[in-house]
C-alpha positions as CSV (number, residue, x, y, z in Angstrom):
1,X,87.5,55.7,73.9
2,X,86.0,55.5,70.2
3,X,84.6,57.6,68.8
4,X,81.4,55.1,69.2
5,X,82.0,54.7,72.6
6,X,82.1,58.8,73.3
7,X,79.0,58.7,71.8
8,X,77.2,56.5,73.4
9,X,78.9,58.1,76.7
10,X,77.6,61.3,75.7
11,X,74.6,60.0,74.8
12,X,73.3,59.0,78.0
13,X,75.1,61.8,79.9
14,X,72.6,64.3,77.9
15,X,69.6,62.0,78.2
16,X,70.2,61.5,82.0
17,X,71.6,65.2,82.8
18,X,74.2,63.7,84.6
19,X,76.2,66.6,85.1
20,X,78.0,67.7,88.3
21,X,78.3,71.6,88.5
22,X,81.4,73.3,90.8
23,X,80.9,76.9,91.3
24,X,84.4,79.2,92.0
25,X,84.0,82.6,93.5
26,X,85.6,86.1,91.5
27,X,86.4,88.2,94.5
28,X,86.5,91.6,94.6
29,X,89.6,92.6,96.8
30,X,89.0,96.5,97.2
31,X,84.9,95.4,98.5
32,X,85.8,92.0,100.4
33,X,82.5,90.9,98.6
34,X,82.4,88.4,95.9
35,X,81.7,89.5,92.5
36,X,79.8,86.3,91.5
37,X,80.6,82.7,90.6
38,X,81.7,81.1,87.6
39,X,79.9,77.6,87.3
40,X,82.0,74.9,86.0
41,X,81.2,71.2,84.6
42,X,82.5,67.5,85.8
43,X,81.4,64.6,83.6
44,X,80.1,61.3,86.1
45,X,82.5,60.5,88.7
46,X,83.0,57.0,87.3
47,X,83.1,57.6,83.5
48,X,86.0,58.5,81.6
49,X,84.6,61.9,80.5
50,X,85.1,63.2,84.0
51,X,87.7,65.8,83.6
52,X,85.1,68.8,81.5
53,X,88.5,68.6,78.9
54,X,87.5,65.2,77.5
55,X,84.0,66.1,77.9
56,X,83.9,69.5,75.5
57,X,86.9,67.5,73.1
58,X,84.3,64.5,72.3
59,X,81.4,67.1,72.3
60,X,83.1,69.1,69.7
61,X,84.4,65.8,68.5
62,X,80.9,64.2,67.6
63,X,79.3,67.1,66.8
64,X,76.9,67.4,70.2
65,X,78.8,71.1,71.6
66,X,75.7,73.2,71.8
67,X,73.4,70.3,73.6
68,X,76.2,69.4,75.6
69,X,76.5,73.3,77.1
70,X,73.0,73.4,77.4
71,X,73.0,70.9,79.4
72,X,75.8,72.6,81.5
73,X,74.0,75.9,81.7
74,X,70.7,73.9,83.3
75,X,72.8,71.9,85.6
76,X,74.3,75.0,86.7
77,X,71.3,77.2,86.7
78,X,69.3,74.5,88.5
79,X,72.0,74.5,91.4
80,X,72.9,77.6,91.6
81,X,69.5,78.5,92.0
82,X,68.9,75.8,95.2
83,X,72.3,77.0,96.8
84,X,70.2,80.6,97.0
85,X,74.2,82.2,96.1
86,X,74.3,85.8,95.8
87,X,76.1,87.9,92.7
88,X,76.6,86.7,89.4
89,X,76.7,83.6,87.2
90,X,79.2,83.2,84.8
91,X,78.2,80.9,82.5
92,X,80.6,79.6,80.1
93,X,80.0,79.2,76.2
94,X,82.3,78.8,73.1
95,X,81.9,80.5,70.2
96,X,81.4,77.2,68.3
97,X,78.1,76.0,69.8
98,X,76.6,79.8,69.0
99,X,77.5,79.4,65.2
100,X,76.1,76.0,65.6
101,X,73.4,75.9,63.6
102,X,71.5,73.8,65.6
103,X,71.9,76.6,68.2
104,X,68.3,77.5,69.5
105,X,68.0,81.2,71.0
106,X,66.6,82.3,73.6
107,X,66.7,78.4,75.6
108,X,69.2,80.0,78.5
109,X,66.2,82.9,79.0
110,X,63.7,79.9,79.6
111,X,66.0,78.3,82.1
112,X,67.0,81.5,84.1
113,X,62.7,81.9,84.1
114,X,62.5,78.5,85.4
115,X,65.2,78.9,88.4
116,X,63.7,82.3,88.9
117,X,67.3,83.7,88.4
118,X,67.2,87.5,86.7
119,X,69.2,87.8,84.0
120,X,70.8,90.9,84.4
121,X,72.5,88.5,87.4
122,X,74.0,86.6,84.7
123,X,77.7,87.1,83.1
124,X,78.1,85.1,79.1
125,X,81.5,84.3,79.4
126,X,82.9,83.8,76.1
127,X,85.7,80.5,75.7
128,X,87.5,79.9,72.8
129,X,89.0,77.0,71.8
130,X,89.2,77.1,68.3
131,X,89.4,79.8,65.3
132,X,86.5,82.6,64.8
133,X,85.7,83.8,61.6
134,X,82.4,85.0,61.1
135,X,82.5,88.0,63.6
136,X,79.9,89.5,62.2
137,X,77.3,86.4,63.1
138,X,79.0,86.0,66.6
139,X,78.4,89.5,67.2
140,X,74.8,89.0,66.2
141,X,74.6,86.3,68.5
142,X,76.0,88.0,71.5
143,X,74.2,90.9,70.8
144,X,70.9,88.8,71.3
145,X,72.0,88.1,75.1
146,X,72.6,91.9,75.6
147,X,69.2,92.4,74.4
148,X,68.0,90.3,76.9
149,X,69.7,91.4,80.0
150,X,73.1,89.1,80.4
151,X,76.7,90.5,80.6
152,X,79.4,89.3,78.3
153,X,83.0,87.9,79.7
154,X,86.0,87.5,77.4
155,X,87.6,84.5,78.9
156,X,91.5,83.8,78.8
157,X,92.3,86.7,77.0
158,X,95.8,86.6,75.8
159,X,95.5,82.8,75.0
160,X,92.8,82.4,72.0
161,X,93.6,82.2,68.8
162,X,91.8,86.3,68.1
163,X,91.1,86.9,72.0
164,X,92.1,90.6,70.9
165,X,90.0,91.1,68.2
166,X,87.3,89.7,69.8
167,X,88.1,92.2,72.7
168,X,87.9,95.0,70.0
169,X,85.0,94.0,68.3
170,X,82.6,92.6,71.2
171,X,83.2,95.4,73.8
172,X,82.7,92.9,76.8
173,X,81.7,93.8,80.1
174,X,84.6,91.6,81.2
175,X,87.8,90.2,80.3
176,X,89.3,87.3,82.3
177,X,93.2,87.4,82.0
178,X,94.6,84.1,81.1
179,X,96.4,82.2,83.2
180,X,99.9,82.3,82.2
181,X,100.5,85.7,82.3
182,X,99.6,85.3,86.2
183,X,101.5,82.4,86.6
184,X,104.9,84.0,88.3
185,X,103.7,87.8,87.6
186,X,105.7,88.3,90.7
187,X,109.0,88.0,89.0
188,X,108.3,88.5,85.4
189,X,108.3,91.7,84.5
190,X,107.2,91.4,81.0
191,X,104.1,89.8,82.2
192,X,103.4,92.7,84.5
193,X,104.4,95.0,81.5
194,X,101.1,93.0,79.6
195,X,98.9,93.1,82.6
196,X,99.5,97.1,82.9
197,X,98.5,97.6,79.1
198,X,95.0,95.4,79.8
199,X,94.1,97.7,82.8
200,X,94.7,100.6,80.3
201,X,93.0,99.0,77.5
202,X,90.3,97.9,80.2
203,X,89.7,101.6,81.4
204,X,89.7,102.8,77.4
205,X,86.8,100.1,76.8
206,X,84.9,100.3,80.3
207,X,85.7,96.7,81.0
208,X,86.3,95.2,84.1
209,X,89.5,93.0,84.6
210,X,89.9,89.7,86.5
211,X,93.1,88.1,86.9
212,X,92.0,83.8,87.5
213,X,94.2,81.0,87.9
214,X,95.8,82.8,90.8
215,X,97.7,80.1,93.1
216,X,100.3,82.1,95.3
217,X,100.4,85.1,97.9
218,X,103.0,86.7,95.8
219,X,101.2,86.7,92.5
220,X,98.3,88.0,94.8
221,X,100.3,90.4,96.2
222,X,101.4,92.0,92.8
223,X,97.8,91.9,91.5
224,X,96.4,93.9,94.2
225,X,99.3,96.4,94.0
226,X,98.8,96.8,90.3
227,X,95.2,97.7,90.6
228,X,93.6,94.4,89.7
229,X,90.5,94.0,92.0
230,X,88.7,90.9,90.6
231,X,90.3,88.0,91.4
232,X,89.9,84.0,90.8
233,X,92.1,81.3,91.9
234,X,92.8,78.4,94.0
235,X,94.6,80.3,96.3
236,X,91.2,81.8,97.5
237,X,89.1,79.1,96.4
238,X,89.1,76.3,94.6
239,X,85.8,74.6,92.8
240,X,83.6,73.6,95.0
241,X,79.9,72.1,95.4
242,X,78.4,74.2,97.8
243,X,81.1,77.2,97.9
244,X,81.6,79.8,100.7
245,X,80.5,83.5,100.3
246,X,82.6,85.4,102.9
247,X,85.3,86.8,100.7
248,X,87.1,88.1,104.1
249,X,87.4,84.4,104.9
250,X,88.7,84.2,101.4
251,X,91.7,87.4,101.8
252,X,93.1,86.9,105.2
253,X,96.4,88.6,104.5
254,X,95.0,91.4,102.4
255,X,94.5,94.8,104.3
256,X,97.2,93.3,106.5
257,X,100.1,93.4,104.0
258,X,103.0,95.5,104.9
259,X,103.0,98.9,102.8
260,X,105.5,98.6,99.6
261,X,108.8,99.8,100.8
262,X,109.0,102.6,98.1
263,X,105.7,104.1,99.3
264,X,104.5,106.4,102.3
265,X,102.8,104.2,104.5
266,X,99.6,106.6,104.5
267,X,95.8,104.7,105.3
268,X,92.7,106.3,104.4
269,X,91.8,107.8,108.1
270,X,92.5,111.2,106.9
271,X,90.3,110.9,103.7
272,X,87.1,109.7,106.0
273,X,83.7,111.6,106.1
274,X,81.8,110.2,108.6
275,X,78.8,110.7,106.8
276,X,75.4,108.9,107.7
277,X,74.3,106.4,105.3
278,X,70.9,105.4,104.7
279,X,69.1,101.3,104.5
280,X,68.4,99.7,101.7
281,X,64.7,99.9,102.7
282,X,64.8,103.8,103.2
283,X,62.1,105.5,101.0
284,X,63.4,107.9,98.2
285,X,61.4,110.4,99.3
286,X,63.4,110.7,102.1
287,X,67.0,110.1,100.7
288,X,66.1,113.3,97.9
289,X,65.0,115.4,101.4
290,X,68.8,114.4,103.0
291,X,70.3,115.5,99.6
292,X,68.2,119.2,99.2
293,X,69.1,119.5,103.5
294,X,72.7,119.2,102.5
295,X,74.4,121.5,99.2
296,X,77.7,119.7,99.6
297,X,76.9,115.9,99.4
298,X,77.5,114.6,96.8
299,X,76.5,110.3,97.7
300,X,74.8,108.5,100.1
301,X,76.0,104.7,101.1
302,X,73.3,102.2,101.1
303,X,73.3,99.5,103.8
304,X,71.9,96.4,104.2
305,X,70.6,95.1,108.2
306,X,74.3,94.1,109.1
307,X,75.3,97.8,107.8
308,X,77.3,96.3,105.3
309,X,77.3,98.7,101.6
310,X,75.3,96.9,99.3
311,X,75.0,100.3,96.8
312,X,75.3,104.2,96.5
313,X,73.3,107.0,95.5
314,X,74.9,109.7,94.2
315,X,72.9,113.2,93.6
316,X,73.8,113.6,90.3
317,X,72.0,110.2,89.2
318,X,69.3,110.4,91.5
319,X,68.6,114.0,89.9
320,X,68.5,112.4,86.2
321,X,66.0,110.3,87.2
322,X,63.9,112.0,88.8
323,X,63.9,115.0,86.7
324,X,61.5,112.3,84.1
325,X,58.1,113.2,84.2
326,X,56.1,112.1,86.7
327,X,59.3,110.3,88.3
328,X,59.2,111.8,91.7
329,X,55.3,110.7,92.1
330,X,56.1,107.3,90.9
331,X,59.6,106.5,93.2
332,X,58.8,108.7,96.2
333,X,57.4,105.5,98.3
334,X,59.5,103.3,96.8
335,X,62.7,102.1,98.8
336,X,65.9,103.6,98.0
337,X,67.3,100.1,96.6
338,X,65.0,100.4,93.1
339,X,67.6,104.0,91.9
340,X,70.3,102.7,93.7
341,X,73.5,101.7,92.0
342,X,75.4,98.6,92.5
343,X,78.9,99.8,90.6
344,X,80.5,101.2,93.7
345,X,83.8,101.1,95.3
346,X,84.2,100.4,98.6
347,X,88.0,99.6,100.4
348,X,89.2,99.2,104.0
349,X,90.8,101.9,105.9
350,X,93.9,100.4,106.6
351,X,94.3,100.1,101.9
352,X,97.0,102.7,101.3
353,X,96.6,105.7,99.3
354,X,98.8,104.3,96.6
355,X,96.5,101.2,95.9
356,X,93.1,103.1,96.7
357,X,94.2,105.4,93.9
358,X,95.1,102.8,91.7
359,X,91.7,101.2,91.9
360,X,90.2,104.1,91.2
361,X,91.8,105.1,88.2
362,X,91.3,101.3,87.3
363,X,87.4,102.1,87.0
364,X,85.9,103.5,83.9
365,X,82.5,104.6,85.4
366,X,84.6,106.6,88.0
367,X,83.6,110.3,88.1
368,X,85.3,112.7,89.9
369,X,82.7,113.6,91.5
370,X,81.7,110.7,93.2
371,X,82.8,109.2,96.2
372,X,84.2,106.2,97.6
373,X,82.8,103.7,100.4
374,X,85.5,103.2,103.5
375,X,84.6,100.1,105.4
376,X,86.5,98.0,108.5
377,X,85.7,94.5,108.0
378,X,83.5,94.8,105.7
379,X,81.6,97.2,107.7
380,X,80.8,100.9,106.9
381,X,82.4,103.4,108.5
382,X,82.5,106.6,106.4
383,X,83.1,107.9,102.3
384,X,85.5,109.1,100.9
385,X,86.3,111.9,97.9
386,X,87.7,110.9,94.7
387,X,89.1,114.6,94.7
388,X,90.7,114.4,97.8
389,X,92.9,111.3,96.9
390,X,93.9,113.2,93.5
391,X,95.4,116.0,95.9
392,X,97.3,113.8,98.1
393,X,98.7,111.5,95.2
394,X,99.6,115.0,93.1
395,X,101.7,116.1,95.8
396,X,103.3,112.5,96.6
397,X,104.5,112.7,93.0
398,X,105.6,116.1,93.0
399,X,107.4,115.3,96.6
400,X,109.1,112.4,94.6
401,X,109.9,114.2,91.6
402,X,111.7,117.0,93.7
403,X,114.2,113.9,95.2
404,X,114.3,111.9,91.9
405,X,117.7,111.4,90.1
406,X,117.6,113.7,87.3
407,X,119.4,111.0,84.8
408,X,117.8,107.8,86.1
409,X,114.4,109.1,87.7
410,X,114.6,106.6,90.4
411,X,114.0,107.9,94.1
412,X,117.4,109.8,95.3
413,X,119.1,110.0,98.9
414,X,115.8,111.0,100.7
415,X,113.3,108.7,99.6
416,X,116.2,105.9,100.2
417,X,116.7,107.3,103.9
418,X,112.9,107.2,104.5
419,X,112.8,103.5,102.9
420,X,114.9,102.7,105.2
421,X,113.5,103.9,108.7
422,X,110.2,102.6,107.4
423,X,111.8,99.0,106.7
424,X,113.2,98.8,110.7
425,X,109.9,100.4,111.7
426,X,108.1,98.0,110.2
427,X,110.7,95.3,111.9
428,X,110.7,93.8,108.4
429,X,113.5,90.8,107.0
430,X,114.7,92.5,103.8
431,X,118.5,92.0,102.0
432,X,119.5,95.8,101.7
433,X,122.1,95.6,98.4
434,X,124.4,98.9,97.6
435,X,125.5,98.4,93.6
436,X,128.4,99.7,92.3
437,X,130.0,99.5,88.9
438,X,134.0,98.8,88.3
439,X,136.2,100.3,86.3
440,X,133.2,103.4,86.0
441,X,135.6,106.6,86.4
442,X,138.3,104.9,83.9
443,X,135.6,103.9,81.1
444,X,133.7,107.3,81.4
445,X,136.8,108.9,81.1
446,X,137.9,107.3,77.9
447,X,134.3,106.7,76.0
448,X,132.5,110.3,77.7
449,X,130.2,111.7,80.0
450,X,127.7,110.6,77.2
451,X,128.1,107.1,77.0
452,X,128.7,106.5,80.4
453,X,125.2,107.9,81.1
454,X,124.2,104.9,78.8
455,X,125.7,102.7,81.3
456,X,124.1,103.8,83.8
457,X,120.4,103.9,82.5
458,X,121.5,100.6,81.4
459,X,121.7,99.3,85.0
460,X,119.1,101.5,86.6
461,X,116.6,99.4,83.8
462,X,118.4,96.1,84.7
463,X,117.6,97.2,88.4
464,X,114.2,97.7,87.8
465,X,113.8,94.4,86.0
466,X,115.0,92.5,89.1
467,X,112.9,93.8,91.5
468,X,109.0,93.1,92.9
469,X,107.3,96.3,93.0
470,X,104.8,95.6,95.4
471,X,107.5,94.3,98.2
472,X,110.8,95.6,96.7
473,X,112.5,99.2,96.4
474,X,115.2,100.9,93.9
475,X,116.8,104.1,94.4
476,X,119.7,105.7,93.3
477,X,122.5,107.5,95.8
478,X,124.0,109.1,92.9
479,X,126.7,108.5,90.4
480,X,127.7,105.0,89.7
481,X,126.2,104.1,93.1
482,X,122.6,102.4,93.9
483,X,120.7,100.9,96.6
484,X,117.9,98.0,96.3
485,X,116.1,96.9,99.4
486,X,114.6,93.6,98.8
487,X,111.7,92.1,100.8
488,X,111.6,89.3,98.4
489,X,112.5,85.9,100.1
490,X,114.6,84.7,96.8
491,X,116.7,88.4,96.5
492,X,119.9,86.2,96.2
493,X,118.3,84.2,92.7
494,X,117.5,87.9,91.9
495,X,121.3,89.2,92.0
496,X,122.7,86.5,90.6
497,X,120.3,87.0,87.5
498,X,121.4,91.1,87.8
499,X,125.0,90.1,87.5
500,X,124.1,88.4,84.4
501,X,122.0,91.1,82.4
502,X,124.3,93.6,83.2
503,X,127.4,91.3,81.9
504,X,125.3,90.8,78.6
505,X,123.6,93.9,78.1
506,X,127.2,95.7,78.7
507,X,128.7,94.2,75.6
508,X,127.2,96.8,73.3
509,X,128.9,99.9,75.1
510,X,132.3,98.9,74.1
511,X,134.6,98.9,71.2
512,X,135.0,95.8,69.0
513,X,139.4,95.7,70.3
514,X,138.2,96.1,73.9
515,X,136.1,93.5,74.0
516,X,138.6,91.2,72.3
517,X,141.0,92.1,74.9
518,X,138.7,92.0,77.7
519,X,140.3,95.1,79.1
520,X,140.9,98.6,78.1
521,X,143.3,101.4,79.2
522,X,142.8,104.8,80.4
523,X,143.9,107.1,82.9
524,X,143.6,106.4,87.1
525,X,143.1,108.5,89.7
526,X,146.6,109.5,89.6
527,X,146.3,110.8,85.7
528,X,148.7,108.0,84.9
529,X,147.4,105.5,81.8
530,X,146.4,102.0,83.0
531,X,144.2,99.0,81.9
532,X,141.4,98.4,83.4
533,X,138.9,95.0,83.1
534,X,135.5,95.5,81.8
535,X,132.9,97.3,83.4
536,X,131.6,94.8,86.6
537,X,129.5,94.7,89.5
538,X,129.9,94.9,93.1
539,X,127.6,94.1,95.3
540,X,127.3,94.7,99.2
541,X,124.3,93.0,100.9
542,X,123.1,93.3,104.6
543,X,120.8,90.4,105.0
544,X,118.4,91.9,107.9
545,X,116.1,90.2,110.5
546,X,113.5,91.5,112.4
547,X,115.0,91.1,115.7
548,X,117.7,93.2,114.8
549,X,115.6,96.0,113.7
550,X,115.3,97.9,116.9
551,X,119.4,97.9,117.4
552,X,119.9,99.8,114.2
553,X,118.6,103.2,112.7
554,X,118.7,104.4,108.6
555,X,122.1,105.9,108.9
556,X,123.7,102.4,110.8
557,X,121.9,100.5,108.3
558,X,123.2,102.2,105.3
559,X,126.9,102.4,106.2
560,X,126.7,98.8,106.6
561,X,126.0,98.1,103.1
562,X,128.6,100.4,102.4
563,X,130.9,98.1,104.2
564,X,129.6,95.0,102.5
565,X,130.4,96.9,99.6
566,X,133.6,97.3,100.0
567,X,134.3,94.2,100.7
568,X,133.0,93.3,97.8
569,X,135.0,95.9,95.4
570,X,138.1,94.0,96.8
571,X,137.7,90.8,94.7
572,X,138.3,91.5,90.9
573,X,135.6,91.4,88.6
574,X,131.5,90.7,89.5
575,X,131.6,90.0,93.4
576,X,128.9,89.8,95.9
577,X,129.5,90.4,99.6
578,X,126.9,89.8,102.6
579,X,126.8,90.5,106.0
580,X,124.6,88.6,108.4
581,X,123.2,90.5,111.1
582,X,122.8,87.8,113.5
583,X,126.5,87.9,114.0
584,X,126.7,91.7,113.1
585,X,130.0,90.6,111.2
586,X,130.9,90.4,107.8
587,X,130.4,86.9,106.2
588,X,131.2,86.4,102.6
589,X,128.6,83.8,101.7
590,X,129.7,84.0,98.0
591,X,132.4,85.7,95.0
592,X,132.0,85.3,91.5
593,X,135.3,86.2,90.2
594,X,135.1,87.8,86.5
């Protein structure tokens, strides 16, 4: 089209408000609920400025941005509004159309009036597409929303061209993760090294994270384990008209993932306090007499009619307020949903301790002494004490610390043993790999104690860089030996990519004339001098299936590998072994000589 013709388009698109608005849920995992809905634009179905892409580009192009988002933000209001959707609306905005300076304030106030939508249900979600200069002005701007009620959302952060500064200098109430460093989180671990740092950053701020653009169960799967809780995607939704609001409907796998393999499969039915809750119709009066009845409790769930949580109360917020003057007389009649607080956590009971604790520690506005909401199905059951899961996570890590290798840090011969029973409890398929290295004894011997350490921290990080935290486990036996149990369906891509950064990151350990000579000579076993090939792998794998779990225990399981193994060490130079155990036999399925 010309730049006449997008015009014209545009023209009548604004005059005629023909706009199509999607809406795609934010879920939050840990509360099955969702979080809100971001509203997104389509052009007409028959026009070229369909795709919203074309549509912002021409906007931008012929000068019409702010009008055209406008626009967007009535079409979405409008519909939002007749849908009757619960939660918040993100509503997008670029930076460009509020430095416009035919921006008019205040216009998305008068539409969220008209549609009878409260702002304070409203998220700004900031896009950028081009440069930012003038902070200071866009900060103005922004501040002018907050004065009014709205939320602010950083959108694809990582991606703009000053998404961090922005971060820095905005303080938003939200930051959406941008979708490439989701994109194949599951075996990247350089992008789950950058999503750690934005939960940190996150928690330092008090914003909330959510991870969009999610589109497989493993990327899922990592999320959740890393302590993301707000989630977008296609996998759970994808843009839709008129879109659903059961988030269960949404997560049918979540709750119901198997336990990581490196952690105690403990649920939260030990950490429940069947404690009574109260409605969300319950007058305050009465919610201040259940806390002055009872010195210890510290919150009080609030339910809605399908005793679902829709908020807490805790006593030391309820106290602030009430201690205003004339507070008591003025709330006493009023239901408990007017001092009630809507930032609350709430998981299911079959979450494990591990990922409860990450969540919570994911949470700025987490106080210790609060509680948690523990729900099945969505339902409440019971709270929960943010103390009590600090305990029990203190002495997991002290329990691990005590069996940790003391070079490496990774989980030693008991934590492997009970990786192990739990994996043929669980009657999981997994490839269970025992790594050794070549030529170890004869090159410690010759370069020392010290740099043979090297080596093996070398591996131990090369180990840790292959594997899927949320569905994979490393441990080490001791010495030169190691053990990874993979539950990962693509463990063999993962080895053969082992072999390799260990082969390259190797090369720095040895001496200029060595490497030349691809060799070097020291003393064997028998004290005699001999030459030896560079440091290699050798890798045994038993490739289990569930219907062999029950014929096998720990100690069956890991003396297999140690067969594999070596069978492997018998071929010169990197070498993978694997034994099938749906002929119980070993069957060498491939050798990389080096």
């Amino acid at each position: 089209m010309t730049v006449t013709e997008q015009m014209s388009s545009l023209g009548q698109i604004l005059a005629h408000g023909d706009l199509h608005s999607l809406f795609q849920p934010i879920v939050s995992v840990a509360e099955r609920r969702v979080l809100g809905y971001e509203a997104l634009t389509r052009g007409p179905s028959n026009s070229p400025l369909h795709s919203p892409l074309t549509l912002f580009a021409a906007a931008r192009q012929t000068g019409v941005l702010s009008q055209l988002e406008h626009a967007c933000r009535k079409s979405a209001c409008r519909r939002f509004s007749e849908l009757k959707l619960d939660g918040l609306l993100f509503l997008n905005v670029s930076p460009d159309s509020l430095l416009d300076a035919n921006h008019q304030p205040g216009r998305t106030l008068q539409l969220l009036q008209t549609y009878g939508i409260a702002p304070s249900r409203v998220v700004i979600e900031l896009t950028e597409q081009s440069p930012t200069d003038d902070f200071y002005l866009l900060d103005t701007a922004l501040h002018h929303y907050r004065d009014m009620g709205f939320s602010i959302a950083l959108d694809d952060l990582g991606a703009g061209y000053s998404s961090l500064r922005l971060w820095s200098e905005l303080r938003p109430d939200y930051v959406k993760i941008d979708r490439h460093f989701i994109d194949g989180i599951h075996r990247d671990a350089v992008k789950r090294e950058f999503v750690g740092s934005i939960l940190q950053m996150a928690k330092a701020s008090r914003a909330k994270v959510i991870a969009e653009g999610i589109e497989l169960e493993e990327e899922l799967a990592v999320l959740c384990e890393m302590g993301v809780d707000l989630l977008q995607g296609y996998l759970l939704c994808r843009p839709q008209e008129d879109p659903p609001s059961d988030a269960r409907k949404m997560l049918p796998a979540i709750g119901q993932a198997p336990t990581p393999l490196g952690e105690e499969g403990c649920d939260l039915t030990a950490l429940l306090n069947e404690q009574q809750a109260v409605s969300i119709s319950t007058p305050t009066a009465d919610v201040l007499e259940a806390f002055r009845a009872q010195a210890n409790l510290n919150s009080l769930a609030v339910l809605d009619d399908a005793q679902r949580p829709v908020g807490i109360v805790h006593r030391h917020s309820l106290s602030d307020v009430l201690l205003k003057p004339f507070a008591t007389e003025l709330y006493a009649r009023k239901p408990i949903s007017r001092l009630m607080s809507n930032d609350f956590l709430a998981v299911e009971i079959g979450q494990s301790l591990q990922q409860v604790s990450r969540l919570l520690t994911s949470r700025a506005r987490q106080r210790i002494e609060e509680d948690f909401i523990i729900t099945i199905d969505g339902c409440y059951q019971g709270l929960g004490r943010v103390i009590d899961v600090l305990k029990l996570i203190t002495e997991l890590k002290i329990q691990q610390a005590r069996y940790a290798n003391p070079l490496t840090l990774l989980p030693g011969n008991v934590p492997i043993q009970q990786c192990l029973t739990r994996l043929l409890q669980q009657n999981r398929e997994a490839a269970v790999c025992y790594v050794d290295i070549d030529s170890f004894k004869p090159f410690n011997d010759l370069y020392g104690y010290a740099k043979g350490d090297e080596v093996l921290l070398c591996l131990a990080h090369c180990l840790n860089e292959r594997i899927d935290p949320s569905r994979d486990f490393v441990g080490h036996i001791g010495g030169d030996d190691f053990l990874l149990v993979f539950g990962s369906k693509d463990w063999r891509t993962r080895l053969n990519q082992l072999l390799e950064d260990f082969q390259s990151q190797c090369r720095r350990f040895y001496l200029d004339e060595h490497l030349d000579a691809g060799c070097f000579v020291s003393h064997n076993r028998q004290g005699q001098r001999e030459e030896f090939p560079l440091l290699s792998l050798s890798l045994g794998v038993v490739h289990l299936h569930p219907e062999h779990c029950a014929l096998l225990d720990a100690s069956e399981l890991a003396g297999l590998a140690s067969e594999a193994k070596r069978h492997a060490k018998e071929v010169p130079g990197y070498s993978l072994h694997v034994i099938d155990t749906h002929t119980l036999q070993e069957r060498p399925t491939q050798v990389c000589g080096g």
